[in-house]
N, C-alpha and C positions, 0 to 999 in steps of 0.2 A: 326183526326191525332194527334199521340202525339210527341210533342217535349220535350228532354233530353240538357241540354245546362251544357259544361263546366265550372266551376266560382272557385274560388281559394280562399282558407281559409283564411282568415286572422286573426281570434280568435275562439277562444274555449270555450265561458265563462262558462259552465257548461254541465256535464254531457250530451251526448244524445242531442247537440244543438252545432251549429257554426254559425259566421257570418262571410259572403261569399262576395266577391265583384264578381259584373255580368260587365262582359265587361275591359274595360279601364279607364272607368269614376270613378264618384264616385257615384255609383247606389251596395249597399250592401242592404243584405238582409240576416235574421236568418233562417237558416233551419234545419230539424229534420238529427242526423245521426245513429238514432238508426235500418238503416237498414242494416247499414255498417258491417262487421265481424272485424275491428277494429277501434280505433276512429281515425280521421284523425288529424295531427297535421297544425300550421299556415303554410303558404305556399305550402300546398299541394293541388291538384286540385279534383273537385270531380264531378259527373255527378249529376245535380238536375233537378227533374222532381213533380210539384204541391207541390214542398217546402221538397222533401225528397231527400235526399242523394243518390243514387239507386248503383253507386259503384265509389273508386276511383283510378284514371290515373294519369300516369306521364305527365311529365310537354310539352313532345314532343308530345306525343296524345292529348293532352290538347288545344296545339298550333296550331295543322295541323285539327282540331275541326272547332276551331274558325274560321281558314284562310276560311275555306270550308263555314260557315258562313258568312264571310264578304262578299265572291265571290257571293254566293247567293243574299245576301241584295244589292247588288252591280247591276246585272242581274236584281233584281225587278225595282229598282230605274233608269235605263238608259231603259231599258221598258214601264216606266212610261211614261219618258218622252219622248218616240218617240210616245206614245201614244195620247200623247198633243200635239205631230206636225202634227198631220194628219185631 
């Protein structure tokens, strides 16, 4: 199974390359955008998948992404732990 995760630019330092912050924290990471049809600018959001760019979403798909995310990771972890009560 392959996952695509929303993350939001926060620099641009050269051509065909941005760095992205993943999540809320402070977890960034450089990824490739040279598969984009344009290049994306700071603050914009973009889909990464094995470190590439694959395309980029506004800031409300971006959002309702991640929400769909958290609900998941949310679902494992109370899973978890009914799993430990038993």
């Amino acid at each position: 199974m392959c996952l695509a995760v929303p993350v939001r630019v926060v620099e641009v330092p050269e051509e065909g390359k941005a760095r992205v912050q993943v999540g809320q924290g402070e977890n960034y990471m450089e990824i490739s955008t040279l598969l984009l049809p344009e290049a994306p600018r700071p603050g914009d959001y973009v889909i990464v998948h094995a470190g590439f760019a694959l395309r980029s979403l506004d800031a409300a798909e971006a959002e309702e992404s991640l929400n769909i995310f958290r609900q998941i990771a949310a679902l494992g972890v109370n899973e978890g732990r009914e799993l430990e009560q038993l």
